[in-house]
N, C-alpha and C positions, 0 to 999 in steps of 0.2 A: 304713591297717592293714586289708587283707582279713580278713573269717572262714573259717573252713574249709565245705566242702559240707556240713557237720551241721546249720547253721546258718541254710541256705536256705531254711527254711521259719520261720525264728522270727518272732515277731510283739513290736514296740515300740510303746508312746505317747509323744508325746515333749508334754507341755503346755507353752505358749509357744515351739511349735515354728515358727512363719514367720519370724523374723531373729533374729539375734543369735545368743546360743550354744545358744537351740533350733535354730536352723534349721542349725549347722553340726551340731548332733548328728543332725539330721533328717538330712543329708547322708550321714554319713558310716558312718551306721549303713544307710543305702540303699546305697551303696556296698559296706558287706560283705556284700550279701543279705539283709538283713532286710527284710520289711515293713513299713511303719512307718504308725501315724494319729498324728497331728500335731494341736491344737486351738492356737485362739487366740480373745480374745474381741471381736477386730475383722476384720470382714467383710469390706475391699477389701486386708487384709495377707494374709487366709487364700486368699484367690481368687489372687491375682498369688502366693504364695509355693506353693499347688496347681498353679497354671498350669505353672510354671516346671519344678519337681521333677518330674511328671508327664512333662517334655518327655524328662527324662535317663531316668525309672525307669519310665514305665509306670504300670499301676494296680498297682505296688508301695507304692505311696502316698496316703492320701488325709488328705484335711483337714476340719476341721470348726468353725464358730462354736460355743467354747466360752467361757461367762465362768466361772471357776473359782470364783468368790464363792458361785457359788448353787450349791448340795448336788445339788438336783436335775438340773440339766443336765448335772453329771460324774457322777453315777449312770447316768444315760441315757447318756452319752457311753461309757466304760468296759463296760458293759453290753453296747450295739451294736455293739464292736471283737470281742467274746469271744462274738457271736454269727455275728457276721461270719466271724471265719478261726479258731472252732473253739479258742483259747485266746490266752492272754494270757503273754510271756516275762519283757518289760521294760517296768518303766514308769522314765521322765527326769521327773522333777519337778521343773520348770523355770520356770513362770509367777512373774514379778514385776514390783513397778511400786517405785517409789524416789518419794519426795519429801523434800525434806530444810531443816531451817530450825532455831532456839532453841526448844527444849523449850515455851518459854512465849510462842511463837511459831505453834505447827502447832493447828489447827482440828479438832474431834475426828470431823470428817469425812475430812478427812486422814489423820493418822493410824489410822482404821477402815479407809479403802481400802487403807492396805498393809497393814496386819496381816491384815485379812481376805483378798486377795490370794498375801500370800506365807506363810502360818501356816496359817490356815485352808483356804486353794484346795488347798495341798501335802496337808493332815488327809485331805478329802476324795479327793482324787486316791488318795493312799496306802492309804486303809483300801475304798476300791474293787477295786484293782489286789491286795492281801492276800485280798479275799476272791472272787477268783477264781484264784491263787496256789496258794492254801493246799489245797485239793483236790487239787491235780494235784503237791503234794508238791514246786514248786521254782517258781523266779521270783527276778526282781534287780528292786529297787527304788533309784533312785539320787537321791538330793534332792540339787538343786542348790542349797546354802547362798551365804556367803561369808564371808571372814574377819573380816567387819563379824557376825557372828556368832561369831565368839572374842577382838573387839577393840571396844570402844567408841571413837565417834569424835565430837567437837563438830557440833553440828544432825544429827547421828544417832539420835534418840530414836525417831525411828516405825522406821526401817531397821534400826537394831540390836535393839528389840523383837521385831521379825519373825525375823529371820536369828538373832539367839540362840534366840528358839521353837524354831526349827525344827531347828537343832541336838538341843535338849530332845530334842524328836518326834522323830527321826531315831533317835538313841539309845536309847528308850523301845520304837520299835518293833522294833529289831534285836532288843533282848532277848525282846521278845513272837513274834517271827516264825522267826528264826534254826530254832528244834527244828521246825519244819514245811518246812522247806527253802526258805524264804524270805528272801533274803538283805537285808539292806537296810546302805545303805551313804550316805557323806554327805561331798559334796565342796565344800570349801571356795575359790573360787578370787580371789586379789587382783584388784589391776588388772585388765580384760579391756576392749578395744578396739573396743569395742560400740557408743560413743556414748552410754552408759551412764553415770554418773559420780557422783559427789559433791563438795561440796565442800572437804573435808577429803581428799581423796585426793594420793596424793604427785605434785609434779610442774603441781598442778591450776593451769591459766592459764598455762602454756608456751608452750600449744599443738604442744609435742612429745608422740608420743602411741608412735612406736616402740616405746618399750621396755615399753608394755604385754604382758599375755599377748593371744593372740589365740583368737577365739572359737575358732577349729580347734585349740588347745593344748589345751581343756578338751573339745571330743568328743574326740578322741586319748585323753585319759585315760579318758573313759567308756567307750570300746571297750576300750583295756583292762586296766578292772576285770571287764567282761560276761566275757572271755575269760579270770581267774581260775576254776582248780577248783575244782569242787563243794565242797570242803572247808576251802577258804580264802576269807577272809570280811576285806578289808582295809575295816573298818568306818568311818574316819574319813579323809579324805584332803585336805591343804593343798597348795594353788599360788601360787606368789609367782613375778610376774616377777624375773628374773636379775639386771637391774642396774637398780634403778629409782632417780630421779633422787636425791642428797643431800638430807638435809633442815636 
């Protein structure tokens, strides 16, 4: 899904943007002429996934060692893009990590790296991206949840603390940002074909994986939401593969 020529100078971050459904949003949002800074918080995923993208886009692209956990480095990070090209459009709030086990089973080290990861790295991300936004009177903020956030699931307790947060936050902030032109909006997506998993997922130890969504179904959608008018604000958004297996 191309943008139109208005659009050729917008500027995204996409965090957890080197594979998976970062990187096909990193893609695809390169693709419509965007700019896009991309972080991630491993060093030879962000080099080889900058290498590559750079080959198709040019320095429409760059990447950056970000670990989202620490406040500081996405302040810095965030900061240095809206210093760079002059403003900030979209932010993809995308970084997560999964571990999954019996409630009275997970190590509260464990469960501290996802919560802090996919709760907190999003908090920080979001109230960066807001507060260079909110100036300039418009901006799309997109958190990537998952339906393990509208759905509790067995050895779920650190992943669904997280992804229901962040729901919370998602919705919390839409009300906060919405009257300054700040959209924020919060996509929920099933299954995605990442290599990503749990294991309570339908299907899970098939090893059929087809009927998954695929990470390009969910940029698809985030293109377009971006490409919603100014005045439409589809705040909540679910994806479920088509036909996923019987249960």
């Amino acid at each position: 899904m191309a943008l139109n020529a208005a659009t050729a100078r917008k500027v995204a971050i996409v965090t957890g943007g080197s594979r998976g459904i970062g990187r096909a949003v990193a893609e695809a949002l390169l693709g419509g002429g965007w700019r896009v800074h991309f972080c991630s918080r491993n060093p030879e995923s962000v080099e080889t996934a900058a290498a590559a993208l750079a080959e198709r886009f040019g320095d429409a692209v760059q990447g950056k060692v970000v670990d989202v956990r620490h406040e500081g480095e996405v302040d810095y990070f965030v900061r240095g893009v809206v210093e760079a090209e002059g403003q900030l459009d979209a932010l993809i709030n995308n970084a997560g990590v999964g571990a999954f086990g019996a409630v009275d089973e997970l190590s509260g080290d464990t469960f501290r790296e996802i919560v802090e990861t996919n709760l907190m790295g999003c908090f920080y991300s979001l109230r960066a991206a807001a507060r260079a936004m909110k100036p300039r009177g418009e901006g799309f903020i997109i958190n990537i949840a998952s339906l393990a956030g509208r759905n509790a699931m067995a050895g779920g307790a650190a992943y669904n603390a997280s992804k229901f947060g962040l729901v919370g936050l998602s919705e919390a902030a839409m009300l906060d940002l919405r009257q300054h032109g700040v959209r924020v909006a919060t996509l929920l997506p099933g299954s995605v074909d990442t290599g990503f998993g749990h294991p309570g997922g339908a299907g899970h130890g098939s090893g059929e994986t087809s009927w998954r969504l695929r990470a390009e179904d969910v940029a698809s959608m985030v293109l377009h939401l971006l490409g919603y008018p100014p005045n439409a604000l589809p705040s909540l958004v679910e994806m479920r593969p088509t036909r996923p297996p019987k249960r």
